[in-house]
Steps between C-alpha positions, in 0.01 A plus 500: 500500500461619154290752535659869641276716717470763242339177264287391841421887503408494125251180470317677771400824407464306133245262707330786720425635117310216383181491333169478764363159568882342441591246801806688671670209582514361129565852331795544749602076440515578161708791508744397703523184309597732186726715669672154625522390142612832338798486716618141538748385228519124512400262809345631790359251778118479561536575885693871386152549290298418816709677687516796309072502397413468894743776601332744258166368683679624812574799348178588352357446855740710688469795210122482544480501848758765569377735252106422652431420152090380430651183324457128582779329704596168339424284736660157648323257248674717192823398636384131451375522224830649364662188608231304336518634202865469434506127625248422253670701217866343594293131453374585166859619379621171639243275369523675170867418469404147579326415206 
């Protein structure tokens, strides 16, 4: 894991303060993604990234619901899509390389 649980801590209350009408699940995606590559000198392997992004999803969802917050859970087809998303990235790096 690369990201602490004072960062995990961080990218959600940064997420919780998004603009209105911002997707939850991207906002916090994004963030974590950032915080990821502020703090990783060098290499880091793709399942650490998915790893790290879908803990802070479980995060987010047990800070919500314990504090009885009035903000969306990120539900199960987020997660996929995390996955998704990275796979598809990771192909472009690679096919980019290729040529």
């Amino acid at each position: 894991m690369v990201l602490t649980e004072d960062d995990m801590f961080n990218i959600v209350f940064e997420t919780i303060q998004q603009k209105p009408g911002e997707l939850t699940a991207m906002t916090l995606m994004r963030n974590a993604c950032q915080s990821i590559n502020d703090k990783v000198k060098g290499n880091i392997d793709t399942q650490e990234i998915c790893d790290d992004v879908l803990h802070c999803f479980d995060y987010y969802n047990d800070f919500v619901k314990e504090k009885k917050m009035n903000l969306p859970i990120i539900g199960e087809t987020y997660y996929n899509m995390v996955v998704v998303v990275l796979n598809a990235l990771i192909g472009e790096i690679l096919n980019d390389r290729e040529r």
